[in-house]
N, CA, C, O and CB atoms as a CASP TS submission, in Angstrom:
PFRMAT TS
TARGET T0000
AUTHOR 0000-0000-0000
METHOD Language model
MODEL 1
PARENT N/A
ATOM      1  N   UNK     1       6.090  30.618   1.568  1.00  0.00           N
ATOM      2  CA  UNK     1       6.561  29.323   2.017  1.00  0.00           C
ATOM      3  C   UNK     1       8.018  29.433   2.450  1.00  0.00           C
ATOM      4  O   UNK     1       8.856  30.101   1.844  1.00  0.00           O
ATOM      5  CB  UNK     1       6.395  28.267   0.908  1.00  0.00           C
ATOM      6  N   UNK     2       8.254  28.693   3.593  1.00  0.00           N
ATOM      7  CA  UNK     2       9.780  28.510   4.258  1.00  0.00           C
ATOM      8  C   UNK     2      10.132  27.079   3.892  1.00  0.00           C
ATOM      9  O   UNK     2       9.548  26.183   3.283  1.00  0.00           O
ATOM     10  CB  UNK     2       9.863  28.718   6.066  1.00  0.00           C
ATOM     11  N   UNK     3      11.291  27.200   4.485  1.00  0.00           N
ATOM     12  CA  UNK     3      12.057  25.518   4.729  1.00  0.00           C
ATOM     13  C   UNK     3      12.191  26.111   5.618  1.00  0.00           C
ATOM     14  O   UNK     3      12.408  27.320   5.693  1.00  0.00           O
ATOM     15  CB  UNK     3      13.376  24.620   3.991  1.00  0.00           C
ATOM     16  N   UNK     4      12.008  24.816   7.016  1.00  0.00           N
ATOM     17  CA  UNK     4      12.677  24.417   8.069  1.00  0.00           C
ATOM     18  C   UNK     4      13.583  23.369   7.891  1.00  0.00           C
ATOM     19  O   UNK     4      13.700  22.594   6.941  1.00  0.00           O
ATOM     20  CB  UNK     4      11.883  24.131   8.962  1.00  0.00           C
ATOM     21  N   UNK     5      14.470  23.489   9.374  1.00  0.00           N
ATOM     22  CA  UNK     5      14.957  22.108   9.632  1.00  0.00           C
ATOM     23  C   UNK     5      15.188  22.020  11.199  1.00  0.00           C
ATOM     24  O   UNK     5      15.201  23.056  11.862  1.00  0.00           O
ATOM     25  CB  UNK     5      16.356  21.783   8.771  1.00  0.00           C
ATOM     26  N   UNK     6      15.317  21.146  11.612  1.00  0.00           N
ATOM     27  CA  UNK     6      15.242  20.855  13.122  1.00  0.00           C
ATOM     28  C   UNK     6      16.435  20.812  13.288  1.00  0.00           C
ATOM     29  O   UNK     6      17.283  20.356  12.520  1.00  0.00           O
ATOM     30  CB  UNK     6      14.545  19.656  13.685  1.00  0.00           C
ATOM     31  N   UNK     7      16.622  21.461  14.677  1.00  0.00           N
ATOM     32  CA  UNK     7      17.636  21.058  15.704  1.00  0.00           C
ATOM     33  C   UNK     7      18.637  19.647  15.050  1.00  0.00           C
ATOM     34  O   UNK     7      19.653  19.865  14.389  1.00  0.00           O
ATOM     35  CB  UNK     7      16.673  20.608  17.239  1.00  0.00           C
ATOM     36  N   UNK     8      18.304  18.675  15.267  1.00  0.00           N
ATOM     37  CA  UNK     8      18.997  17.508  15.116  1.00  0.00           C
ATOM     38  C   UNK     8      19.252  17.143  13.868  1.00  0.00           C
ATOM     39  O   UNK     8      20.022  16.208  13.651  1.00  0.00           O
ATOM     40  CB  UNK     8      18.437  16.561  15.679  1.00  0.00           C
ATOM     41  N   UNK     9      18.659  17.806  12.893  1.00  0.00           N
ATOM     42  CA  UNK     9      18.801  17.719  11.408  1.00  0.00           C
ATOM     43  C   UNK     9      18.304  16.320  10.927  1.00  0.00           C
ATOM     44  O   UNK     9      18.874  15.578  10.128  1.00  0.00           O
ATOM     45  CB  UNK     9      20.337  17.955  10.966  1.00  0.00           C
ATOM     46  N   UNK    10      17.098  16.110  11.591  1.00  0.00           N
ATOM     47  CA  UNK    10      16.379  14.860  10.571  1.00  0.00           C
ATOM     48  C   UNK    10      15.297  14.936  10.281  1.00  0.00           C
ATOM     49  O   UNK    10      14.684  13.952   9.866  1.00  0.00           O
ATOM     50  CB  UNK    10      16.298  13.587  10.970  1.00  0.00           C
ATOM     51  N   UNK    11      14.612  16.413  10.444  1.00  0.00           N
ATOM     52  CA  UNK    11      13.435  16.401  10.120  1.00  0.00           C
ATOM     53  C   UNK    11      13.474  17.969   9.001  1.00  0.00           C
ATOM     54  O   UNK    11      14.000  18.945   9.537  1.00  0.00           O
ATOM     55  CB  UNK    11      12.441  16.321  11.616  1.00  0.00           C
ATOM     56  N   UNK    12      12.950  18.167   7.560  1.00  0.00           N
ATOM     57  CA  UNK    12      13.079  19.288   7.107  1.00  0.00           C
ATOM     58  C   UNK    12      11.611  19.537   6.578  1.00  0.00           C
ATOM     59  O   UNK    12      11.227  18.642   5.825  1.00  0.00           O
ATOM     60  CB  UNK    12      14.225  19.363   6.158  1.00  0.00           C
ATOM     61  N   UNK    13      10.769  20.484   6.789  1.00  0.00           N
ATOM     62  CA  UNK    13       9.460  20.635   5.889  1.00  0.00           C
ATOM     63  C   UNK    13       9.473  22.223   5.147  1.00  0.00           C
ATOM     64  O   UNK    13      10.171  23.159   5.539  1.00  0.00           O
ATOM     65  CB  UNK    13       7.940  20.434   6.992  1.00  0.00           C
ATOM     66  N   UNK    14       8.587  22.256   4.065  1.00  0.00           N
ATOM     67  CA  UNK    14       8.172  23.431   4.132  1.00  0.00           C
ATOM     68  C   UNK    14       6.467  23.697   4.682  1.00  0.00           C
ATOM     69  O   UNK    14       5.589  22.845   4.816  1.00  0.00           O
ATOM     70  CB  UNK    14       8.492  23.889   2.770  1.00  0.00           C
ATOM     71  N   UNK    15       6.393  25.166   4.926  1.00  0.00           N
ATOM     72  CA  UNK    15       5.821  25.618   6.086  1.00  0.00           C
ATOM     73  C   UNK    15       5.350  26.693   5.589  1.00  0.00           C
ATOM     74  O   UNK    15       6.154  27.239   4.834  1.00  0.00           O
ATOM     75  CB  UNK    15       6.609  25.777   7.247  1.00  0.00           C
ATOM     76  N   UNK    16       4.434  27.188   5.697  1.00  0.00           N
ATOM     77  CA  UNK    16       3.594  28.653   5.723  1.00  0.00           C
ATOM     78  C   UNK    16       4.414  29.485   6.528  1.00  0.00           C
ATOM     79  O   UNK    16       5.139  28.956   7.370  1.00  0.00           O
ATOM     80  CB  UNK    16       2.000  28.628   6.410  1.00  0.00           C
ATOM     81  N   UNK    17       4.395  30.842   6.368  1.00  0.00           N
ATOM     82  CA  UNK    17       5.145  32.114   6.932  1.00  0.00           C
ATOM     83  C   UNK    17       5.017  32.198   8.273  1.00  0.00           C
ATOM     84  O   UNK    17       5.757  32.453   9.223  1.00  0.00           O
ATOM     85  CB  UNK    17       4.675  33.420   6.396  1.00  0.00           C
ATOM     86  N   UNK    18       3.744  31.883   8.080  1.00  0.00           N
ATOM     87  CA  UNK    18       3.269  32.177  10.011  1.00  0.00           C
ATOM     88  C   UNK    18       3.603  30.652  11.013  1.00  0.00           C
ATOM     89  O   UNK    18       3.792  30.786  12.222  1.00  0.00           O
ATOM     90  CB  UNK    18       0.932  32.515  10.201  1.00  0.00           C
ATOM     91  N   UNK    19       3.638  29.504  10.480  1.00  0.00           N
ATOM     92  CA  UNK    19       4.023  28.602  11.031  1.00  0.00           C
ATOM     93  C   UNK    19       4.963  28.677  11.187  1.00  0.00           C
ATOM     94  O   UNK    19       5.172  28.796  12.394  1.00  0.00           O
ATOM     95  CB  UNK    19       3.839  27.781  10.748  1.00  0.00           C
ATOM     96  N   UNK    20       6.500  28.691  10.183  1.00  0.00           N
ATOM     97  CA  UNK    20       7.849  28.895  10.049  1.00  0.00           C
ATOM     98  C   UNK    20       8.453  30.352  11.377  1.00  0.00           C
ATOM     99  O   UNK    20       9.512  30.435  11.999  1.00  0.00           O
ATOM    100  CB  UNK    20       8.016  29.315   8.181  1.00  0.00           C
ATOM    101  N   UNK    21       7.334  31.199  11.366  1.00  0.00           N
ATOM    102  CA  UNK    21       7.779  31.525  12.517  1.00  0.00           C
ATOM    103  C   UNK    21       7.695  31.178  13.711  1.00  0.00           C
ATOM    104  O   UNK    21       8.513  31.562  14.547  1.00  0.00           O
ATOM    105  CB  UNK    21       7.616  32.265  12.599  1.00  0.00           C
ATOM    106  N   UNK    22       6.588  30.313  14.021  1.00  0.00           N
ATOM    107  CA  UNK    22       6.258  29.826  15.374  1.00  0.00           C
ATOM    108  C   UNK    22       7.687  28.631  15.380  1.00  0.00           C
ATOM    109  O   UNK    22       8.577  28.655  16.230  1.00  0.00           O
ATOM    110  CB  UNK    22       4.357  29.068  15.504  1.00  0.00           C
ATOM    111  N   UNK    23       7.624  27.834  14.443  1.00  0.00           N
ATOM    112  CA  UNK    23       8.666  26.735  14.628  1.00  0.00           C
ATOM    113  C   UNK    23      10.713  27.388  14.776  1.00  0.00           C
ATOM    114  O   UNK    23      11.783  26.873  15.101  1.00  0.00           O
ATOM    115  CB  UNK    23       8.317  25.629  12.945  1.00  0.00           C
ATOM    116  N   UNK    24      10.378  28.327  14.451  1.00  0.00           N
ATOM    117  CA  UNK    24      11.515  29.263  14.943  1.00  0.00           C
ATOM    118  C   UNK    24      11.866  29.085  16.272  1.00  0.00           C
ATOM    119  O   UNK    24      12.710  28.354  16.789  1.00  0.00           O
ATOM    120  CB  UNK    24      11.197  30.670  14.813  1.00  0.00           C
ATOM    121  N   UNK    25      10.891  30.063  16.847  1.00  0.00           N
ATOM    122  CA  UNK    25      10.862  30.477  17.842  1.00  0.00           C
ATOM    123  C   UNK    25      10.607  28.721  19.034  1.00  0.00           C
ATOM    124  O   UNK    25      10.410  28.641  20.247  1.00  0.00           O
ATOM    125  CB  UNK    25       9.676  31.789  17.671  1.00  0.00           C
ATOM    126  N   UNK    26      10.713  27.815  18.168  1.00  0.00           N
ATOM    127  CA  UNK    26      10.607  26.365  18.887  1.00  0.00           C
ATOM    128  C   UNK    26      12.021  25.797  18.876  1.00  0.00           C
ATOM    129  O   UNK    26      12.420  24.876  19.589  1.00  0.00           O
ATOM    130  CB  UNK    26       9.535  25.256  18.069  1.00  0.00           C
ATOM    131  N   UNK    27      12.684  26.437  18.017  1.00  0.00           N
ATOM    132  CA  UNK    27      13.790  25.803  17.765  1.00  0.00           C
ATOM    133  C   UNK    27      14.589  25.435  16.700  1.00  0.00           C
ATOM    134  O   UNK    27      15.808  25.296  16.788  1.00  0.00           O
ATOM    135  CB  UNK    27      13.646  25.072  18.140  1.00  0.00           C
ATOM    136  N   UNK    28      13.700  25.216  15.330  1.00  0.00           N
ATOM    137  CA  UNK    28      14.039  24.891  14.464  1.00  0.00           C
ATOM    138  C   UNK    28      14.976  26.155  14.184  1.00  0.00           C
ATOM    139  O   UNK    28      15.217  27.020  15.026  1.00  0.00           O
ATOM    140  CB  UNK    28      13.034  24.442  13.697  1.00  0.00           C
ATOM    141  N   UNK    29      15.452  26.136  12.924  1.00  0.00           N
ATOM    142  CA  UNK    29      16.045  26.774  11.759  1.00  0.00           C
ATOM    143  C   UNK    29      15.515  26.568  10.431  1.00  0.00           C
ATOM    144  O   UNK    29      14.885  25.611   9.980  1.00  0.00           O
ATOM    145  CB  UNK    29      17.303  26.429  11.691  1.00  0.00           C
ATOM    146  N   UNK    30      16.110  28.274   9.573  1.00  0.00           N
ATOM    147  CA  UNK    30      15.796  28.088   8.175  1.00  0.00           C
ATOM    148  C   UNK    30      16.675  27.355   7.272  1.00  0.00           C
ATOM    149  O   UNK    30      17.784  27.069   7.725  1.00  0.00           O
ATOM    150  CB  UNK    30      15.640  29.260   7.641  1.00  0.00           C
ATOM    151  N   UNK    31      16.401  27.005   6.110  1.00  0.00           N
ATOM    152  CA  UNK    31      17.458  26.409   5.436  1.00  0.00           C
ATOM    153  C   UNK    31      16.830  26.742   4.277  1.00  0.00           C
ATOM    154  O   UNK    31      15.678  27.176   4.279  1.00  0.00           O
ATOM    155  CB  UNK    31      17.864  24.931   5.692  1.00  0.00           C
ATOM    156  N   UNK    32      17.573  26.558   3.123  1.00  0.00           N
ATOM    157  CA  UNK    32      17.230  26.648   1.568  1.00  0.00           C
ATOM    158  C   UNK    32      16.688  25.431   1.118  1.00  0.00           C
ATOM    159  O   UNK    32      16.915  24.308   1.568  1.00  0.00           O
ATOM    160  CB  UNK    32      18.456  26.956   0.656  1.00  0.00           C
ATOM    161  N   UNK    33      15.665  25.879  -0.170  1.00  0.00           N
ATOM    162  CA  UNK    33      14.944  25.299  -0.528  1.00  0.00           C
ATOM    163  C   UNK    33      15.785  23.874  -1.663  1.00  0.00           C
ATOM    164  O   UNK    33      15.243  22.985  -2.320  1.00  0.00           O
ATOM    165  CB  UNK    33      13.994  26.392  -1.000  1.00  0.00           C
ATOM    166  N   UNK    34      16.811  24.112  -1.530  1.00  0.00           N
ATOM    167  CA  UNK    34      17.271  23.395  -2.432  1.00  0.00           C
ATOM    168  C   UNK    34      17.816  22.024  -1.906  1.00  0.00           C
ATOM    169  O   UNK    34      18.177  21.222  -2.767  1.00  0.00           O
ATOM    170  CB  UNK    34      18.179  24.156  -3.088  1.00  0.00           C
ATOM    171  N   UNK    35      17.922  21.641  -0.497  1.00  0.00           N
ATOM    172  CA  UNK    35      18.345  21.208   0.800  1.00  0.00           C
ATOM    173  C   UNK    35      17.120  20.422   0.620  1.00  0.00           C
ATOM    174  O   UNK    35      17.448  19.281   0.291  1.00  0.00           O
ATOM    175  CB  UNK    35      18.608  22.269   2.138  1.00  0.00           C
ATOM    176  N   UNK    36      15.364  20.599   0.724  1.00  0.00           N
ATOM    177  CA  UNK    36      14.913  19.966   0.852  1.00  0.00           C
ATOM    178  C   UNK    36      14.656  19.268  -0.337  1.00  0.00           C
ATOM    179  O   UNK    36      14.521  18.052  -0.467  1.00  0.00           O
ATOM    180  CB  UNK    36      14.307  20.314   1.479  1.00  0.00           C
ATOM    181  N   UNK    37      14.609  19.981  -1.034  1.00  0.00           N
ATOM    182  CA  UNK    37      14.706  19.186  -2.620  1.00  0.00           C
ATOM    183  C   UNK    37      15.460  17.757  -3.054  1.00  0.00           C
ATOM    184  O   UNK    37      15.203  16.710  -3.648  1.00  0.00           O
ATOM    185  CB  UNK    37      15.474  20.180  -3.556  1.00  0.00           C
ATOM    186  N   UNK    38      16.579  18.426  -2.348  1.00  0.00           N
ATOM    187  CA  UNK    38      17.444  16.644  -2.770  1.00  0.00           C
ATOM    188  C   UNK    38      17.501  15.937  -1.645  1.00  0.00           C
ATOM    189  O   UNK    38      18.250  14.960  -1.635  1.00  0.00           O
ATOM    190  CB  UNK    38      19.246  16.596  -3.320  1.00  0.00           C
ATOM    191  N   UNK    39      16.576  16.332  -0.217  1.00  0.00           N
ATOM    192  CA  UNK    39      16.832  15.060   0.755  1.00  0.00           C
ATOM    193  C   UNK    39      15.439  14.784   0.726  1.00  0.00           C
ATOM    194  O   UNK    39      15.081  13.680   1.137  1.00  0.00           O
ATOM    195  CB  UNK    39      17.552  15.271   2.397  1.00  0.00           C
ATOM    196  N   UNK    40      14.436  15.735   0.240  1.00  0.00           N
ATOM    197  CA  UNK    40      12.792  15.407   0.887  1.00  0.00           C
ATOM    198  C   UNK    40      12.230  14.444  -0.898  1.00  0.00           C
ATOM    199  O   UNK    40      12.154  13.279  -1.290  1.00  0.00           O
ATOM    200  CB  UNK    40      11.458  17.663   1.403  1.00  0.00           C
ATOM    201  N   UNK    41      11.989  15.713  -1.410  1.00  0.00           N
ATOM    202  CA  UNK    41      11.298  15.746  -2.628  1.00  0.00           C
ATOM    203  C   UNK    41      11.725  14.550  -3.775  1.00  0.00           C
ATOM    204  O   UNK    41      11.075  13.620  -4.251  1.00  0.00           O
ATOM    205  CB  UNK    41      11.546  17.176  -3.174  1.00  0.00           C
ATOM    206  N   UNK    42      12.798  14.907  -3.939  1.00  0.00           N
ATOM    207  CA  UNK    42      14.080  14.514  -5.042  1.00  0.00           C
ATOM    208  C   UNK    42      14.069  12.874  -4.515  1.00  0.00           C
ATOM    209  O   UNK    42      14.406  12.036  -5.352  1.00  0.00           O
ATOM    210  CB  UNK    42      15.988  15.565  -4.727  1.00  0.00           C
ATOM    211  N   UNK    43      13.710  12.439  -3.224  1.00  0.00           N
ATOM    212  CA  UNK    43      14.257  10.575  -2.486  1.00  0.00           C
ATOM    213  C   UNK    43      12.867  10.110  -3.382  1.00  0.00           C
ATOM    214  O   UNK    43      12.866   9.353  -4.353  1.00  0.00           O
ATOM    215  CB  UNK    43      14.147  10.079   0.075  1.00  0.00           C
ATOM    216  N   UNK    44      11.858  10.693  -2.852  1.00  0.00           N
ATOM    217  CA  UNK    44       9.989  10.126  -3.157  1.00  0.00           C
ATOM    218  C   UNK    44       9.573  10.126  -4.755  1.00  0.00           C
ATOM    219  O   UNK    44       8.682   9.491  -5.319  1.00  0.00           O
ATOM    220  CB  UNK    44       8.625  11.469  -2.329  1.00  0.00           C
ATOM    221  N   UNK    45      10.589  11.117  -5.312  1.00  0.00           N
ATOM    222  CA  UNK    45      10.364  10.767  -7.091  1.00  0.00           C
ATOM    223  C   UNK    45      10.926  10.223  -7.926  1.00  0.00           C
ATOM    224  O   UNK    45      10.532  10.147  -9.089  1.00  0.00           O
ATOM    225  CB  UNK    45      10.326  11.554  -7.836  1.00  0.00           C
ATOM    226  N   UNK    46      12.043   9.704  -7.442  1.00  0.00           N
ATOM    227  CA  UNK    46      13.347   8.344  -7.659  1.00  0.00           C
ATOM    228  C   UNK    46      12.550   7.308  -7.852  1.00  0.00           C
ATOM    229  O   UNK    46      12.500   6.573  -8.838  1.00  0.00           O
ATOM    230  CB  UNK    46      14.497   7.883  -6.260  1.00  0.00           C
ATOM    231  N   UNK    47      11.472   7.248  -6.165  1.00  0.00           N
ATOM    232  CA  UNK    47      10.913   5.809  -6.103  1.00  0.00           C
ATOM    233  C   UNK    47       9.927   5.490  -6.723  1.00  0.00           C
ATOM    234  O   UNK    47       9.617   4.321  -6.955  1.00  0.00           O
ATOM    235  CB  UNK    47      10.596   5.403  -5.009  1.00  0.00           C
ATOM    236  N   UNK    48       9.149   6.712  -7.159  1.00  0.00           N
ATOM    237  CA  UNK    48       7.643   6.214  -7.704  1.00  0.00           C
ATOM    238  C   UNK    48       7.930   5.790  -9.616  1.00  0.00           C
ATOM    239  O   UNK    48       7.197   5.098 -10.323  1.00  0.00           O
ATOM    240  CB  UNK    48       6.213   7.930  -7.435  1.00  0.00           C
ATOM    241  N   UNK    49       9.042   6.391  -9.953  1.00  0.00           N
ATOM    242  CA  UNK    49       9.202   6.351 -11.325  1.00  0.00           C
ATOM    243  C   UNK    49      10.391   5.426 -12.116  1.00  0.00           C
ATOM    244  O   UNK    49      11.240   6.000 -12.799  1.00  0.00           O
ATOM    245  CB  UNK    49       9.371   7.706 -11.617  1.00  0.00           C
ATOM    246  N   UNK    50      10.383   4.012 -11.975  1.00  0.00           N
ATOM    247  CA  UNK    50      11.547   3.209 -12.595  1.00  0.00           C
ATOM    248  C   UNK    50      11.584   3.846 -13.660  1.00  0.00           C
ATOM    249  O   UNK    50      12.724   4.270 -13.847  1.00  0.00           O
ATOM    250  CB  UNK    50      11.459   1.700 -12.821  1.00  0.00           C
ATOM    251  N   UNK    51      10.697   4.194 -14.667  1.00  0.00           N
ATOM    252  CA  UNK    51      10.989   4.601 -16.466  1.00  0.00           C
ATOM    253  C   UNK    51      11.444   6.070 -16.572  1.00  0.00           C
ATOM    254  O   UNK    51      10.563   6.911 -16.747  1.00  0.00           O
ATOM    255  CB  UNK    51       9.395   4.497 -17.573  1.00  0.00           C
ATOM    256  N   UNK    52      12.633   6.434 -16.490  1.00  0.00           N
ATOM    257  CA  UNK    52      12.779   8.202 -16.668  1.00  0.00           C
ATOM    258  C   UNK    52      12.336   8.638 -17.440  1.00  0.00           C
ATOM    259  O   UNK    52      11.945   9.790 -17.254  1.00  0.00           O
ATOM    260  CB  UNK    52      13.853   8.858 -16.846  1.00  0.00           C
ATOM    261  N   UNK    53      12.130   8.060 -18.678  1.00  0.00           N
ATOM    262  CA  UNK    53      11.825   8.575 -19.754  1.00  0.00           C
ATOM    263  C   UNK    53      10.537   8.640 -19.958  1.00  0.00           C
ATOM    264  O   UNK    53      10.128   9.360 -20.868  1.00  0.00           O
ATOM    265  CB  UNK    53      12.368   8.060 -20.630  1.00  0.00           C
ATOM    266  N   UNK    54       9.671   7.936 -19.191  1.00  0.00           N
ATOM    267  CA  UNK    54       7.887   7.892 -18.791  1.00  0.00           C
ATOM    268  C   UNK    54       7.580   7.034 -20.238  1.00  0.00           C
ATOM    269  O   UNK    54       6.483   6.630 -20.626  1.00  0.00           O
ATOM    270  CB  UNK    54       6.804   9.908 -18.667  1.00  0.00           C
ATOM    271  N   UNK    55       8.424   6.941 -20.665  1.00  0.00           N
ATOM    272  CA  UNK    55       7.815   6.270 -22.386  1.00  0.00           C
ATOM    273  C   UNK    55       7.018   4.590 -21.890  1.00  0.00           C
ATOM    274  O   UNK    55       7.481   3.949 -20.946  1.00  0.00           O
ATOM    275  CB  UNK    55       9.780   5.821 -23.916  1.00  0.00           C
ATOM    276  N   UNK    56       6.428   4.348 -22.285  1.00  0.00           N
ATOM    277  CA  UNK    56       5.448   2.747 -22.624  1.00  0.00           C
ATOM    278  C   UNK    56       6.801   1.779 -23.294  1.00  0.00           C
ATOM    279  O   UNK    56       7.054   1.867 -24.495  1.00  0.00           O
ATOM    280  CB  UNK    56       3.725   3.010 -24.269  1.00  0.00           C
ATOM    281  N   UNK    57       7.499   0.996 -22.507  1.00  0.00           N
ATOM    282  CA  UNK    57       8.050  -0.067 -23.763  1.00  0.00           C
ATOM    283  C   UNK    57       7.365  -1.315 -24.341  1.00  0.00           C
ATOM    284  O   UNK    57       6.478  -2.017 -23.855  1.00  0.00           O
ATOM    285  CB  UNK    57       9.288  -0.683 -23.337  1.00  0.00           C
ATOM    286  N   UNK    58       7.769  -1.368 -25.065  1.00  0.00           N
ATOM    287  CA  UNK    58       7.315  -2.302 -25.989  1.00  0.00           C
ATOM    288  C   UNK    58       8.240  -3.565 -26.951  1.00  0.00           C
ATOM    289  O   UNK    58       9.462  -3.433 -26.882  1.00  0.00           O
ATOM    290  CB  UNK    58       6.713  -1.397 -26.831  1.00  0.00           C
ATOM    291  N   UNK    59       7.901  -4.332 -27.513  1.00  0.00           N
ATOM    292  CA  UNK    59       8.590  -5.242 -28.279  1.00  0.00           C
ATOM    293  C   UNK    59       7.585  -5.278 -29.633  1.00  0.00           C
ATOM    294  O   UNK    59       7.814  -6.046 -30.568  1.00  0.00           O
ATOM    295  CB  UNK    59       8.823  -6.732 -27.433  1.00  0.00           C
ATOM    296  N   UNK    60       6.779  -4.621 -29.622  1.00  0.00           N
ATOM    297  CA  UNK    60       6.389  -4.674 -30.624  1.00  0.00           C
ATOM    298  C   UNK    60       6.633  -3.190 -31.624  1.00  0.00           C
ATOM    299  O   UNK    60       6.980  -2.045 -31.334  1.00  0.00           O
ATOM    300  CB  UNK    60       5.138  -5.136 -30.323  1.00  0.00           C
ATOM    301  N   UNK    61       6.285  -3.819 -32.821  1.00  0.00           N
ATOM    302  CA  UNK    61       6.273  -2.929 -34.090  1.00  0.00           C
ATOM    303  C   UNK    61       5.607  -2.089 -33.822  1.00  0.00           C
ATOM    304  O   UNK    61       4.671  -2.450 -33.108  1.00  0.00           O
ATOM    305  CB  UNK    61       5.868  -3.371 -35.295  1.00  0.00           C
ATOM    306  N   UNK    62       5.637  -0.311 -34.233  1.00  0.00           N
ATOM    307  CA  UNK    62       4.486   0.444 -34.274  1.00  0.00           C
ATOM    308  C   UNK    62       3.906   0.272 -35.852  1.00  0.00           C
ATOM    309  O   UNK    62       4.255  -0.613 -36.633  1.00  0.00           O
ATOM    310  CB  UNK    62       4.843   2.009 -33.814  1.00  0.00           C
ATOM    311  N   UNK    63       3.036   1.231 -36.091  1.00  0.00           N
ATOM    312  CA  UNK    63       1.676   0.866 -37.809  1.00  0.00           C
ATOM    313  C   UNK    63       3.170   1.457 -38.522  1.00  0.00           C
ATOM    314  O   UNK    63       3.630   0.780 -39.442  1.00  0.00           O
ATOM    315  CB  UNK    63      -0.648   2.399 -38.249  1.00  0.00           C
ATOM    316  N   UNK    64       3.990   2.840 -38.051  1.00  0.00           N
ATOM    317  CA  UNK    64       4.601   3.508 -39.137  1.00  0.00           C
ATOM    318  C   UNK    64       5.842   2.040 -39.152  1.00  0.00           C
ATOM    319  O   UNK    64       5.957   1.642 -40.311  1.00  0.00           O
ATOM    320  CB  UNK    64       5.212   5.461 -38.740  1.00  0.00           C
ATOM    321  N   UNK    65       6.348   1.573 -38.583  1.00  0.00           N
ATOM    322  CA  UNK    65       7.275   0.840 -38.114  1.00  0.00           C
ATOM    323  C   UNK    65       7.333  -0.122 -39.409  1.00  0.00           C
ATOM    324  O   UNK    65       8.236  -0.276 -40.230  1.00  0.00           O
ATOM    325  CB  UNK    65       6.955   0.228 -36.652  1.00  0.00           C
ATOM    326  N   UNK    66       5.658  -0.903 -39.277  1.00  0.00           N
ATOM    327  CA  UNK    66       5.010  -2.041 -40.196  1.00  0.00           C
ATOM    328  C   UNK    66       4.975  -1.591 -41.379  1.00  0.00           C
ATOM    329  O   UNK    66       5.654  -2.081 -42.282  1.00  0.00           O
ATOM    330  CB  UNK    66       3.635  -2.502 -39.886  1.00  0.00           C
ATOM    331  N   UNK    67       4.151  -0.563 -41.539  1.00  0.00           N
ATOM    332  CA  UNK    67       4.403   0.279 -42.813  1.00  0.00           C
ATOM    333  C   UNK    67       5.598   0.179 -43.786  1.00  0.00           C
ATOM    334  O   UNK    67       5.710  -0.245 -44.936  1.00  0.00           O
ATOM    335  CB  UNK    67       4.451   1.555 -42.411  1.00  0.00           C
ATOM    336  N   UNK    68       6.723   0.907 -42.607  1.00  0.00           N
ATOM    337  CA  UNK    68       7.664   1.131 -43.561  1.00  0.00           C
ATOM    338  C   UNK    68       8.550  -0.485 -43.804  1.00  0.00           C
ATOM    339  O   UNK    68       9.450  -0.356 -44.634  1.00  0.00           O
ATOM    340  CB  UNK    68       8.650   2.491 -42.968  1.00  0.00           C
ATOM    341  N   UNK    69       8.446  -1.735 -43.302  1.00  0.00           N
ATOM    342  CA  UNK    69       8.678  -3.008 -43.429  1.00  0.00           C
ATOM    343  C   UNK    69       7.682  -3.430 -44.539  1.00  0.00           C
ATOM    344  O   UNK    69       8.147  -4.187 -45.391  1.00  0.00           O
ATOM    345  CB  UNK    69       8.556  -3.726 -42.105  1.00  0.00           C
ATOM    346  N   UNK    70       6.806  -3.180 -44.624  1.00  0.00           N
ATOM    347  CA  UNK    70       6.027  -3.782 -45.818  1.00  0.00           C
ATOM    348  C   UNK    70       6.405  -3.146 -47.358  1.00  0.00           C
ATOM    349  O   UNK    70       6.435  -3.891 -48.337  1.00  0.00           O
ATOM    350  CB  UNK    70       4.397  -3.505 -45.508  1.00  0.00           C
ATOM    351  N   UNK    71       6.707  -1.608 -47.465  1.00  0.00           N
ATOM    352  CA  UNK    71       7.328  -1.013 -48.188  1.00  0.00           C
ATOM    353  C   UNK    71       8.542  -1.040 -48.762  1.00  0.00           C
ATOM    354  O   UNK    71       8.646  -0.633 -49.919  1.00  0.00           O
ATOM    355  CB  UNK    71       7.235  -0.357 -47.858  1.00  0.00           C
ATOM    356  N   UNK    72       9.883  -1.610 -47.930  1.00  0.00           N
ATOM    357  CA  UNK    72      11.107  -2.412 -47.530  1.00  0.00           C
ATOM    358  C   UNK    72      10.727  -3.536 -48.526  1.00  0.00           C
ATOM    359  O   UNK    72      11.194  -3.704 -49.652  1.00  0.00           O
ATOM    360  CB  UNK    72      11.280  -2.880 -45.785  1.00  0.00           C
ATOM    361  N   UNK    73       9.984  -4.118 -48.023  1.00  0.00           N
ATOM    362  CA  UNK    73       9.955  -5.856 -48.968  1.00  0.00           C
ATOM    363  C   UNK    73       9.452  -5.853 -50.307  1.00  0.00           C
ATOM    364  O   UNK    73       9.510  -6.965 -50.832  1.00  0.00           O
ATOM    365  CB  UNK    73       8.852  -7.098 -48.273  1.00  0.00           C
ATOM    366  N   UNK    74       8.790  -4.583 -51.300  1.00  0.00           N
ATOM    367  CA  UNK    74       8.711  -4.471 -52.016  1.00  0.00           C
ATOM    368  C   UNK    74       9.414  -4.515 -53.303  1.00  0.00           C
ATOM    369  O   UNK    74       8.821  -4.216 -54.340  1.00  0.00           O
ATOM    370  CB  UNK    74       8.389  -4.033 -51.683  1.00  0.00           C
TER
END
């Protein structure tokens, strides 16, 4: 796998070996993979995920939570 990037610099993909050479030879350029990461990859997984932490919130008590409150009031 390559990174491209175009001429005008608004388009970047990665590409199979044998494509990346044809798009060469079209014009494009190589670039590092790390380039597409924070303009391609890195924009589309910002958006799909408000919770970073992926955790479930809640307002409620968990059982160990209740547990240890019922134990507390003893």
């Amino acid at each position: 796998m390559k990174t491209m990037i175009s001429m005008d610099k608004k388009h970047i993909k990665r590409v199979t070996d044998e494509k990346a050479f044809k798009l060469y030879h079209e014009g494009w350029n190589y670039t590092t993979k790390s380039v597409w990461k924070e303009k391609v990859r890195d924009v589309n997984k910002q958006e799909e995920t408000p919770n970073p932490t992926g955790k479930k919130t809640s307002n409620e008590l968990s059982k160990s939570q209740k547990r240890h409150m019922r134990k507390s009031n003893k």
